[in-house]
MMTF fields as JSON, N, C-alpha, C and O atoms, coordinates in Angstrom:
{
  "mmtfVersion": "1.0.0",
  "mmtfProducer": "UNKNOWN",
  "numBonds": 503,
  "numAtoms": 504,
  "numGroups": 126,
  "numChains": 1,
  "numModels": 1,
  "chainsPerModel": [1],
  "groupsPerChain": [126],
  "chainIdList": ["A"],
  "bondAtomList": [4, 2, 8, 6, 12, 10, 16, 14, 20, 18, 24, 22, 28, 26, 32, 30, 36, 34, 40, 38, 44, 42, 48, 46, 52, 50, 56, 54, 60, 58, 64, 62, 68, 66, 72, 70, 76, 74, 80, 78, 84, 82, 88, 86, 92, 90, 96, 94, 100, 98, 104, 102, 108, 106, 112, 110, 116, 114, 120, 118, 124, 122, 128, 126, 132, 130, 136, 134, 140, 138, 144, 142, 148, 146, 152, 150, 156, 154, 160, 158, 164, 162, 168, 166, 172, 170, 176, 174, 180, 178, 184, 182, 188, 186, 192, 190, 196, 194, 200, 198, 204, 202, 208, 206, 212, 210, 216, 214, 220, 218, 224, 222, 228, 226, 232, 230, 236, 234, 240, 238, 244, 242, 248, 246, 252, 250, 256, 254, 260, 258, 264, 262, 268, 266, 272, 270, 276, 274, 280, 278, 284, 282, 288, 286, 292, 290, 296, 294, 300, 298, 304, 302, 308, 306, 312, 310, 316, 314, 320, 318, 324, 322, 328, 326, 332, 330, 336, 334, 340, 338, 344, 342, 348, 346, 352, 350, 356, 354, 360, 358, 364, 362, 368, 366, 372, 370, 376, 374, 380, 378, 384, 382, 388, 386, 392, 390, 396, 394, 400, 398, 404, 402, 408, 406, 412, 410, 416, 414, 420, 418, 424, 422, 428, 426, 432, 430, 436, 434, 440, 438, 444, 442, 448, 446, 452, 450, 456, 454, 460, 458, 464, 462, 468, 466, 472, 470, 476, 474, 480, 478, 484, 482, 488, 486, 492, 490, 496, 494, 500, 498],
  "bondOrderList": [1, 1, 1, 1, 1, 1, 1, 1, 1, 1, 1, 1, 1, 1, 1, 1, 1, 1, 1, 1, 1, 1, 1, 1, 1, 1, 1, 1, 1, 1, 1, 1, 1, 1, 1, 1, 1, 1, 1, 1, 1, 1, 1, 1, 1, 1, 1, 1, 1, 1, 1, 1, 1, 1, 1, 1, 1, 1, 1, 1, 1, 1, 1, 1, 1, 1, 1, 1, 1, 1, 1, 1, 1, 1, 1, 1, 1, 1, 1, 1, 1, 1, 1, 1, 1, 1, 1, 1, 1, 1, 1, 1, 1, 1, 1, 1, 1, 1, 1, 1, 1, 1, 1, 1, 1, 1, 1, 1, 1, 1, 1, 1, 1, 1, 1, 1, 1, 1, 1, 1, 1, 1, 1, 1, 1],
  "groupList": [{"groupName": "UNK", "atomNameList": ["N", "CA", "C", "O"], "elementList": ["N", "C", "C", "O"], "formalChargeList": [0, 0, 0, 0], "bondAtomList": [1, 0, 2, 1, 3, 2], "bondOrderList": [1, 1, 2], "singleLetterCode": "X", "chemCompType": "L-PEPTIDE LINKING"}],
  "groupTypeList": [0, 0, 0, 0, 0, 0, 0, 0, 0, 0, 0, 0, 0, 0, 0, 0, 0, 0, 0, 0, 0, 0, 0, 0, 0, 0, 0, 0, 0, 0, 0, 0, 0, 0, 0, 0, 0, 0, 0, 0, 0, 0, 0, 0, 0, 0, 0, 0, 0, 0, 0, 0, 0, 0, 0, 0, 0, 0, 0, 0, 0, 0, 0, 0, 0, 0, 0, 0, 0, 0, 0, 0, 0, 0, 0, 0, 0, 0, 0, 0, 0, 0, 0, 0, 0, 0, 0, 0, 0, 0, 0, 0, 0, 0, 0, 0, 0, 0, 0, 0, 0, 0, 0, 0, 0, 0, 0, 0, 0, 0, 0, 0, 0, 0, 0, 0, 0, 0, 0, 0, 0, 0, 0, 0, 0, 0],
  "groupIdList": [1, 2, 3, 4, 5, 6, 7, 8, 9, 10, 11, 12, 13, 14, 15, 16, 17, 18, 19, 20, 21, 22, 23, 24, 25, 26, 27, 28, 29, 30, 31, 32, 33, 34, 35, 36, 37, 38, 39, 40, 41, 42, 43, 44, 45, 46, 47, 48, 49, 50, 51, 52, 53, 54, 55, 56, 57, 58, 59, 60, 61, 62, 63, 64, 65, 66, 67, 68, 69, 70, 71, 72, 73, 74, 75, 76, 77, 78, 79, 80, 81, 82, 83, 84, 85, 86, 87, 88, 89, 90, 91, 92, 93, 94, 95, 96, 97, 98, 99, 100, 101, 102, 103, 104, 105, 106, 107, 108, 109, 110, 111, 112, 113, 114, 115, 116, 117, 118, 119, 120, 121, 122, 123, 124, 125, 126],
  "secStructList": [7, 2, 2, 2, 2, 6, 6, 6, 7, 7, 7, 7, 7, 5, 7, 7, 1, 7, 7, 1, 1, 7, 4, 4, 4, 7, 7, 7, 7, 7, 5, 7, 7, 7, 7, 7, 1, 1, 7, 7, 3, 3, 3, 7, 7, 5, 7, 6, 6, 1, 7, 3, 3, 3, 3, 3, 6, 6, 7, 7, 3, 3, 3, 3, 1, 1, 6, 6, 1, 7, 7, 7, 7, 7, 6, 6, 7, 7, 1, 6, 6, 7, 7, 7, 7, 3, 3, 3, 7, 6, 6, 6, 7, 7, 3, 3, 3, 5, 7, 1, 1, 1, 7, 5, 3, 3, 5, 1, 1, 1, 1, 1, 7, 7, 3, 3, 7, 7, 7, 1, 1, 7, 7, 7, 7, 7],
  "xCoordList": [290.247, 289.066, 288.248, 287.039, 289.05, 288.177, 287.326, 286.121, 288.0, 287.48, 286.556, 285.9, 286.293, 285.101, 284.179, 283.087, 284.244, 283.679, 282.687, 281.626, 283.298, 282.83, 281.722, 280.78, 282.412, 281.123, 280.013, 279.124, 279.685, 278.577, 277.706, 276.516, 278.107, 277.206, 276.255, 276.464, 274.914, 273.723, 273.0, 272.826, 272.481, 272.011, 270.115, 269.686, 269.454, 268.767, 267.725, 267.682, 266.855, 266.565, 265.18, 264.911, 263.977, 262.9, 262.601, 262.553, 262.492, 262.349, 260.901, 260.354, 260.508, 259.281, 259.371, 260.097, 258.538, 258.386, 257.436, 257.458, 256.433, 255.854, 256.741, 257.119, 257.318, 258.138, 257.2, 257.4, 255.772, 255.202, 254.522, 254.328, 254.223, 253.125, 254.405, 255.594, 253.816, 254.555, 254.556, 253.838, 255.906, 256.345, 254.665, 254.207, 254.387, 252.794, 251.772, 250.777, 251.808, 251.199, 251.209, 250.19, 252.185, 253.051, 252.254, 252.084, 251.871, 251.312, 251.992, 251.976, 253.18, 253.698, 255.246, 255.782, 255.778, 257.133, 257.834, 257.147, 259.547, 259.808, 260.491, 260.886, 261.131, 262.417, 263.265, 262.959, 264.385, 265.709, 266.54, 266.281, 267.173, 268.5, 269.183, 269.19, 270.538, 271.505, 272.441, 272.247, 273.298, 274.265, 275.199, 275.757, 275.544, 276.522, 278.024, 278.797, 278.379, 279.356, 280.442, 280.716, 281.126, 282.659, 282.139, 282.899, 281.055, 281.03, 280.439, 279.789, 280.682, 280.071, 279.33, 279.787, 278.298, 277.055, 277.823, 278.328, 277.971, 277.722, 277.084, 277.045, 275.914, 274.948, 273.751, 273.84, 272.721, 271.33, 270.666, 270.969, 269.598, 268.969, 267.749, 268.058, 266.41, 265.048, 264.793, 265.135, 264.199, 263.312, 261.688, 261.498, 261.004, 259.459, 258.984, 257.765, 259.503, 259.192, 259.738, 259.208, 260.714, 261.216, 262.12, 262.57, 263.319, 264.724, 265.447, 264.899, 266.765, 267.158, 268.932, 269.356, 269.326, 270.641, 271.459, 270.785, 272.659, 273.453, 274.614, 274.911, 275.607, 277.016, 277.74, 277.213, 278.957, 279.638, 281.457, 281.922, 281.841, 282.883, 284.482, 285.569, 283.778, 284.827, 284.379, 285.217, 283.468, 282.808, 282.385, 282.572, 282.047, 281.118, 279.478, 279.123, 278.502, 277.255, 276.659, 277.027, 275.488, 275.135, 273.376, 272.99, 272.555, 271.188, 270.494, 271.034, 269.055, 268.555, 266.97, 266.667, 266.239, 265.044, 264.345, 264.198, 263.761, 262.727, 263.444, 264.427, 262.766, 263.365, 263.443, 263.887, 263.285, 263.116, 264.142, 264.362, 264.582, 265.931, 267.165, 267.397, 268.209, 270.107, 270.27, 269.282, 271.401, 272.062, 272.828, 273.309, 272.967, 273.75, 274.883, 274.463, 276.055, 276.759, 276.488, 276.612, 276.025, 275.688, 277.318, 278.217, 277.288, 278.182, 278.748, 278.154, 279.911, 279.713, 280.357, 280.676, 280.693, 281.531, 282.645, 283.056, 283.203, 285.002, 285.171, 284.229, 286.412, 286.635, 287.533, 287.349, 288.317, 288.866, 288.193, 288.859, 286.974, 285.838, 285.808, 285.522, 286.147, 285.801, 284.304, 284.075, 283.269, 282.092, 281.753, 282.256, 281.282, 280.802, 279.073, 278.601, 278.465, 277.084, 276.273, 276.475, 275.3, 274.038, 272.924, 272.689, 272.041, 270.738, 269.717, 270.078, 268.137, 267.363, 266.757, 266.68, 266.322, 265.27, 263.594, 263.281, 262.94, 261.773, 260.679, 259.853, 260.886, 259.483, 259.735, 258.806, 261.246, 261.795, 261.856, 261.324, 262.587, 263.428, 265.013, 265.752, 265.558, 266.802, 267.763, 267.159, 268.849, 269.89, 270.931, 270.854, 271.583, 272.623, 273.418, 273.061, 274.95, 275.939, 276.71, 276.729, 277.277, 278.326, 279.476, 279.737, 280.372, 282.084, 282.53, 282.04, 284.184, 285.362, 285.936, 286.283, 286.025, 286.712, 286.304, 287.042, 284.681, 284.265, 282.849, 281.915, 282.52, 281.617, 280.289, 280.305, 279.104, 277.847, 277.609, 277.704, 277.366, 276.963, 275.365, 275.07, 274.265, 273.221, 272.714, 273.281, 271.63, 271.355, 270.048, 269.544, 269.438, 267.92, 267.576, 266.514, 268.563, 268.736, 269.569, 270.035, 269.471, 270.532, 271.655, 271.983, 272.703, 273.784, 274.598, 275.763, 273.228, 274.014, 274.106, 274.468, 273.789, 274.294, 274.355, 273.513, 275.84, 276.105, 276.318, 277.498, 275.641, 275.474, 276.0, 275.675, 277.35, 278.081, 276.688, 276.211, 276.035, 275.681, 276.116, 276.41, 276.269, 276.844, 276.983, 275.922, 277.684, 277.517, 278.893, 279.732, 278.827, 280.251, 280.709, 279.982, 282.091, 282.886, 283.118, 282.415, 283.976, 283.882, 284.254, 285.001, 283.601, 284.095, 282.913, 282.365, 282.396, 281.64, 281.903, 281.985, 282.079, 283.068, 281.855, 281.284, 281.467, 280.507, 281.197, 280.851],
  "yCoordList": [63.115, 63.767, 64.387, 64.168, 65.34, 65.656, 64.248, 64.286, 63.433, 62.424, 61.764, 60.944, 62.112, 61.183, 62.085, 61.556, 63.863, 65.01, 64.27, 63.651, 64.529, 63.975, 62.823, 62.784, 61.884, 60.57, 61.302, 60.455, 61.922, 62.909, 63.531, 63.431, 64.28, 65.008, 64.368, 63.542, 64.947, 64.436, 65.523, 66.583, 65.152, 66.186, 65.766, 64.761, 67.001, 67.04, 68.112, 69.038, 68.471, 68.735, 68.177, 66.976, 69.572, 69.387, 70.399, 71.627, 69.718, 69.912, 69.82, 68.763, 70.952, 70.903, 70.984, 71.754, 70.09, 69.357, 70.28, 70.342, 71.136, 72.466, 73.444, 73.633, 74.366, 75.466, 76.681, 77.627, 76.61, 77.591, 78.067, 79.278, 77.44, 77.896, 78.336, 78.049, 79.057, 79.913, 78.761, 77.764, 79.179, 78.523, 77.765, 76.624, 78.468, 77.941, 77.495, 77.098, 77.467, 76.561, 75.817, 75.547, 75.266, 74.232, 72.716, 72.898, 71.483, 70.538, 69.666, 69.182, 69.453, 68.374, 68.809, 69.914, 67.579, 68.178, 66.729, 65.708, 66.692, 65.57, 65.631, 66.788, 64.467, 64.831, 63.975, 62.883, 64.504, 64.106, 63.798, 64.584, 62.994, 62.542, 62.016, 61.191, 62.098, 61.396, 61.073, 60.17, 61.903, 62.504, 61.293, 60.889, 60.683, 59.431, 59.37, 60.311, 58.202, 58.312, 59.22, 59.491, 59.755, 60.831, 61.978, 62.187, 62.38, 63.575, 65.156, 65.122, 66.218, 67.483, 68.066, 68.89, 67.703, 68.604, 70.062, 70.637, 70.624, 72.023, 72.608, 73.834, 71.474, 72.287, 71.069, 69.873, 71.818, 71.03, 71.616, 72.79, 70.96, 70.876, 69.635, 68.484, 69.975, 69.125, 69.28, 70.215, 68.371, 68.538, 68.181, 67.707, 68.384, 68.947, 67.137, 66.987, 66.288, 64.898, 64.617, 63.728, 65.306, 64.643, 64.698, 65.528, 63.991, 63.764, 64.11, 65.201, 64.27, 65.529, 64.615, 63.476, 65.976, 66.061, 66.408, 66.741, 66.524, 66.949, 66.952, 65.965, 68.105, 68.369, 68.43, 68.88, 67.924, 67.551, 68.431, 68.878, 68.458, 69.616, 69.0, 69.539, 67.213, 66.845, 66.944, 66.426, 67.397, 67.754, 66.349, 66.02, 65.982, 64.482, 65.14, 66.107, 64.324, 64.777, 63.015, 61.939, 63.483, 62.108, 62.367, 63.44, 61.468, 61.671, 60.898, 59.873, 61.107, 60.21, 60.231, 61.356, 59.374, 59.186, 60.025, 61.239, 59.113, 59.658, 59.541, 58.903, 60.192, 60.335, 58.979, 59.044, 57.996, 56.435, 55.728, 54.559, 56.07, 55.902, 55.639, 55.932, 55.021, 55.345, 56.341, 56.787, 57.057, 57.945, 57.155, 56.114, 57.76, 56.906, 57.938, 58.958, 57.615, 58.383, 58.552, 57.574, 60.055, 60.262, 59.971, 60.806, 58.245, 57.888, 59.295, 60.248, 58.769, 60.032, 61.194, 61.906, 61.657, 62.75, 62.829, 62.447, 63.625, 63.583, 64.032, 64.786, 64.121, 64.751, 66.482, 67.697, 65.736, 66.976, 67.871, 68.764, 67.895, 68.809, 70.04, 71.149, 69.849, 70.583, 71.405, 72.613, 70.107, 71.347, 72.408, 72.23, 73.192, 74.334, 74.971, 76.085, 73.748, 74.338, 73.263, 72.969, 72.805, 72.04, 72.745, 73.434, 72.564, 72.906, 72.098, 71.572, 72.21, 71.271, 71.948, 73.118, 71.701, 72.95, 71.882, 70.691, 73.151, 73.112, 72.333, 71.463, 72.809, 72.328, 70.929, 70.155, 70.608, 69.521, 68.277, 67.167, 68.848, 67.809, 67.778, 67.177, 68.321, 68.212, 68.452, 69.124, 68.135, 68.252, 69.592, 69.506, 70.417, 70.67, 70.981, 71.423, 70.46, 70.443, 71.654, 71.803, 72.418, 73.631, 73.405, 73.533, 73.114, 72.779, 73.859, 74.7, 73.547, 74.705, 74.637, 75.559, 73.279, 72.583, 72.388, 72.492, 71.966, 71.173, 72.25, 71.452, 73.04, 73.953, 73.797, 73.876, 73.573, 73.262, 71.625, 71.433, 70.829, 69.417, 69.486, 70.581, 68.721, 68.182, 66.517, 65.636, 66.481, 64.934, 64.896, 65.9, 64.011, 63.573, 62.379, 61.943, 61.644, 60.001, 59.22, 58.089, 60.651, 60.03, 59.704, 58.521, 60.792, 60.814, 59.527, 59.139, 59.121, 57.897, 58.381, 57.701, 59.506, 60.466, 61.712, 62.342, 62.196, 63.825, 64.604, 64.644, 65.096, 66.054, 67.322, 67.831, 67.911, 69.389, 70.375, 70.043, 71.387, 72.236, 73.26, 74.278, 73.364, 74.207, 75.71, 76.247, 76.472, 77.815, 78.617, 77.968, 79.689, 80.581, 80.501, 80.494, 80.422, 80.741, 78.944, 77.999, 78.853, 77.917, 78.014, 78.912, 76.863, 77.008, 77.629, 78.577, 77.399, 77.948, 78.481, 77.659, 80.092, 80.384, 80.705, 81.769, 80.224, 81.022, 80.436, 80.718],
  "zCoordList": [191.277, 191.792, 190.657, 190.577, 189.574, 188.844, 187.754, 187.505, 187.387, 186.814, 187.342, 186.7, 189.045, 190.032, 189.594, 189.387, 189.265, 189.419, 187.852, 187.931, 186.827, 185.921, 185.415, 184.624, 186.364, 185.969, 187.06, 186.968, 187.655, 188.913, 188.215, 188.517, 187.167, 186.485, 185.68, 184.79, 186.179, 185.657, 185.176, 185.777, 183.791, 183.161, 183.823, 184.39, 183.422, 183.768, 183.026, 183.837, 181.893, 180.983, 180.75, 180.754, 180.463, 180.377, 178.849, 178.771, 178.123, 176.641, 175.718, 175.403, 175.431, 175.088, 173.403, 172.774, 172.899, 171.554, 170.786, 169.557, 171.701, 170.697, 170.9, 172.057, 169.702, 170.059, 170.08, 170.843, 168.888, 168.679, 169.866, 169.982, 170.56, 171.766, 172.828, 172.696, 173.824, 175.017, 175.821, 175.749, 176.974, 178.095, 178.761, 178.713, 179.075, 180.111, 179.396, 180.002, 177.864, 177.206, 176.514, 175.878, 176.364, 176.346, 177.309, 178.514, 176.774, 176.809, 177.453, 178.585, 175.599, 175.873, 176.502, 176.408, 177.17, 177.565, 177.689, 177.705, 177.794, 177.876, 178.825, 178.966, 180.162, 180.995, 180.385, 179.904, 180.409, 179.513, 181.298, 182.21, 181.449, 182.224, 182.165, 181.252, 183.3, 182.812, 181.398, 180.584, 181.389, 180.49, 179.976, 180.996, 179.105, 178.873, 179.395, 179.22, 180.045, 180.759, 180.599, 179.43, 181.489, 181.0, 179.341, 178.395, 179.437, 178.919, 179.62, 180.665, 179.069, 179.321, 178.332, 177.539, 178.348, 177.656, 177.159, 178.123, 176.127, 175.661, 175.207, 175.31, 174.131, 173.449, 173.434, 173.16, 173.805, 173.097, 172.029, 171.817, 171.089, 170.467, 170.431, 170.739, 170.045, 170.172, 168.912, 168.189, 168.656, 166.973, 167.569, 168.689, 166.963, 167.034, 167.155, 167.07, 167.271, 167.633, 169.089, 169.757, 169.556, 170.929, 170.822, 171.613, 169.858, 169.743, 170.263, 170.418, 171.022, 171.918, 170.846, 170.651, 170.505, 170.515, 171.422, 172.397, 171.656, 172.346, 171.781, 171.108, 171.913, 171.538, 173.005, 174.022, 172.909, 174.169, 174.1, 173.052, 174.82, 174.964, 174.259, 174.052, 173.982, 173.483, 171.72, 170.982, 171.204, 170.157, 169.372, 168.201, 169.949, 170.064, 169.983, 170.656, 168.924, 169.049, 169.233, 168.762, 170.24, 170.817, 170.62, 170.157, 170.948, 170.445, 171.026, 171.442, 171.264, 172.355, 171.382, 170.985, 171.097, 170.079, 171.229, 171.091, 172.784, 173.226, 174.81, 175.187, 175.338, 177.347, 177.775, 178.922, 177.529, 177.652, 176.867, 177.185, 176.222, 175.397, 175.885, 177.058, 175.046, 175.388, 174.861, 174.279, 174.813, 173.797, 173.299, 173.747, 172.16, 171.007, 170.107, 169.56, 170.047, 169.409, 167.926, 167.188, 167.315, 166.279, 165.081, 164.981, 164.126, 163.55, 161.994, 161.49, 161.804, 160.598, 160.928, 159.976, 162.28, 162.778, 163.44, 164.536, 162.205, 162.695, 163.443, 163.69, 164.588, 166.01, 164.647, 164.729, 163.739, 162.83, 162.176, 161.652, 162.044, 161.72, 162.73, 162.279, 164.328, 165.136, 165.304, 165.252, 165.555, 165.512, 166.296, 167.405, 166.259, 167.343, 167.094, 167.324, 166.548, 166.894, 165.913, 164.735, 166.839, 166.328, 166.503, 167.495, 165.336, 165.508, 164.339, 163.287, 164.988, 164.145, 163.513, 163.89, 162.75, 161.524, 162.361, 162.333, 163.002, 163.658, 162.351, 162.628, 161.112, 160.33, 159.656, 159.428, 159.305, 158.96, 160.22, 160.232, 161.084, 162.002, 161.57, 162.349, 160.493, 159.715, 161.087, 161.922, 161.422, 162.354, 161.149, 159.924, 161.687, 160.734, 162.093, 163.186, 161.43, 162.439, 161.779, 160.557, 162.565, 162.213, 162.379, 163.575, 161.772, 162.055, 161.448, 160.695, 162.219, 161.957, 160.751, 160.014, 160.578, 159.3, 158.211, 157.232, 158.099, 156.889, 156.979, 157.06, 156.992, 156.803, 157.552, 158.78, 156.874, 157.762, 156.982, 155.77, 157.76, 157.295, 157.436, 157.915, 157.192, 158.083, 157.829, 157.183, 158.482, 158.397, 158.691, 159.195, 158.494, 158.464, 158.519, 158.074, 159.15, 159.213, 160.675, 160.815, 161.813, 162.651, 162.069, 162.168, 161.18, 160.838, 159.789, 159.704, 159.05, 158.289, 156.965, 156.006, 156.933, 155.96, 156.367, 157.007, 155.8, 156.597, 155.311, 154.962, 154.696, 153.337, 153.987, 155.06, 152.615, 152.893, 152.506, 151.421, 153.107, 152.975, 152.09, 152.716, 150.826, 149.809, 150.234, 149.916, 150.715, 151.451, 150.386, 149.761, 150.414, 150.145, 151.262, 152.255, 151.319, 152.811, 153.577, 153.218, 154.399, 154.795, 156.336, 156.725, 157.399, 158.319, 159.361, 158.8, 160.611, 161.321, 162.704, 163.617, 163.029, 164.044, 165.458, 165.215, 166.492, 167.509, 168.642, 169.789]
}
C-alpha cells in the first residue's frame, strides 16, 4: 500500500523565474508536474531561466530544463556524499549542492562537472 501511496504523488509547483519583483508582480511563472516515478520531493530550487531542480528524500538531485520537459537525473552524484541542500545562485544560474560528506560541490553544466567548493570546515549540516 505504501508503495501504491508513492507512485500517487504528484507534484505540483508554480515557480516564478523573476525573484526580484513581488508575488503579484511577477509576469512570468512556470507549472512544474508530476514528480519522477517512486520519488519524494524534499527540496526545490529555480534558476532565473526556468530550470527547476529538485532534491529527493533518497538524496538523488533530478532537473527539469523547462515545464515541458522530463526530469533527468542530475549524473555526478554520489548517494555517499549524503546531500542536504541545493540551491542556485540567482545572478549566475550556478547549482551548488551541500553534502554531509564531500563539503559544498556546484555545477553550471547540469552536473557534468561537480567542482569542490574550497571552504574551511567540511561537511554541510541543515
Amino acid at each position: 500500500m505504501k508503495k501504491l501511496l508513492l507512485n500517487l504523488i504528484v507534484v505540483v509547483l508554480l515557480i516564478s523565474t523573476n525573484h526580484e519583483q513581488s508575488l503579484a508582480q511577477n509576469s512570468q511563472w512556470n507549472l512544474y508536474k508530476e514528480a519522477p516515478t517512486n520519488v519524494i520531493p524534499l527540496q526545490f530550487s529555480a534558476s532565473p531561466d526556468g530550470v527547476l531542480y529538485m532534491l529527493t528524500t533518497d538524496r538523488k538531485i533530478f532537473y527539469r530544463v523547462n515545464s515541458e520537459s522530463e526530469w533527468t537525473i542530475l549524473p555526478g552524484v554520489f548517494g555517499w556524499w549524503n546531500t542536504r541542500n541545493i540551491e542556485v545562485n540567482q545572478a549566475t544560474g550556478t547549482l551548488y549542492v551541500g553534502t554531509l560528506q564531500d563539503g559544498v560541490r556546484y555545477t553550471s553544466d547540469f552536473g557534468e562537472t561537480l567542482n569542490l567548493l574550497h571552504l574551511f570546515g567540511h561537511g554541510v549540516k541543515s
